[in-house]
C-alpha positions in Angstrom: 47.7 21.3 9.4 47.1 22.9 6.4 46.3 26.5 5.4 43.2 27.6 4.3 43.4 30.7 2.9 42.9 34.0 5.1 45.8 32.9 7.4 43.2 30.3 9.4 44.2 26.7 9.7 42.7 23.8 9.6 43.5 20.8 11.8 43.2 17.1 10.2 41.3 14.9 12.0 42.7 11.1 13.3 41.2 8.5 15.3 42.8 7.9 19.1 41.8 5.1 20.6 41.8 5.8 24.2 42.1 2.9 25.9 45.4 2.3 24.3 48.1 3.7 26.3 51.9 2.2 25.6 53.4 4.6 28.5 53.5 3.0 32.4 50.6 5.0 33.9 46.8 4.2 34.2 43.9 6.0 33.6 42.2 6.8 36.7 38.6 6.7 35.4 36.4 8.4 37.8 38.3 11.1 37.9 36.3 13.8 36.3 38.2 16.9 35.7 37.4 20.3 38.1 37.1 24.0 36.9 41.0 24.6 38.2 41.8 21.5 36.8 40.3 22.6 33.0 41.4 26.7 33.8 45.2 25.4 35.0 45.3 23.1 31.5 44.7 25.7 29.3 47.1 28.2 31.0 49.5 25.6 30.6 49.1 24.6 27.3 48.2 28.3 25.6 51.9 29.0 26.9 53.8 26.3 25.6 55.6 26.8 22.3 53.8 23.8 20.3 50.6 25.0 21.1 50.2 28.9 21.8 49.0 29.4 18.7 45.6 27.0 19.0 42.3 28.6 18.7 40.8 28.1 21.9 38.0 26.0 20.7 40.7 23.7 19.2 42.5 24.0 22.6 39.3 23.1 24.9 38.6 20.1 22.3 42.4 19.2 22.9 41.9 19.5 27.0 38.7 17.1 26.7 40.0 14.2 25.2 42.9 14.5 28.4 42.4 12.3 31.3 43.8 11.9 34.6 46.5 9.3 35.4 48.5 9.2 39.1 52.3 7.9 39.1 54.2 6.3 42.3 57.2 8.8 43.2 60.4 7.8 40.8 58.4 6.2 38.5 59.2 6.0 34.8 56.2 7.0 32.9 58.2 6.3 29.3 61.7 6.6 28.2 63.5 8.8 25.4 62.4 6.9 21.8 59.5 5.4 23.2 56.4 4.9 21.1 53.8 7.1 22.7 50.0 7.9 22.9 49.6 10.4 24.9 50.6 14.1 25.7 51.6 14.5 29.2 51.1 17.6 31.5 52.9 16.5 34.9 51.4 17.8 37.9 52.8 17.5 41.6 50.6 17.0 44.7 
């Protein structure tokens, strides 16, 4: 991130490859996300201290490249000092 004069930021762009995923989960592909699905996302990630400060069109751009994975109970999803791909939000059912 880098500033841009006039206190806006500007984000740097990379390439994720999405079918890459080093954690133990599995996309669940036909899952296509609901309007309390995208409205409980953003609440979620406009409070956390990493993020708060996104634009909210950076923020929705952030929330479409998420996808929806399911997890058995006690399962490990990835351990401390693992490499990672993804940002998880962790939602019980």
């Amino acid at each position: 991130m880098r500033d841009t004069g006039g206190g806006r930021k500007s984000f740097l762009n990379f390439d994720i490859n999405p079918d890459l995923i080093y954690e133990n989960v599995e996309k669940v592909p036909t899952y296509k996300k609901t309007p309390k699905d995208l409205n409980s996302l953003y609440f979620a990630l406009k409070n956390h201290f990493a993020l708060y400060n996104l634009e909210d069109d950076h923020l929705e751009n952030f929330i479409s490249t998420m996808f929806f994975c399911e997890i058995n109970e006690n399962q490990v999803v990835f351990l401390q000092g693992d490499s990672s791909t993804a940002f998880f939000v962790i939602s019980i059912f």
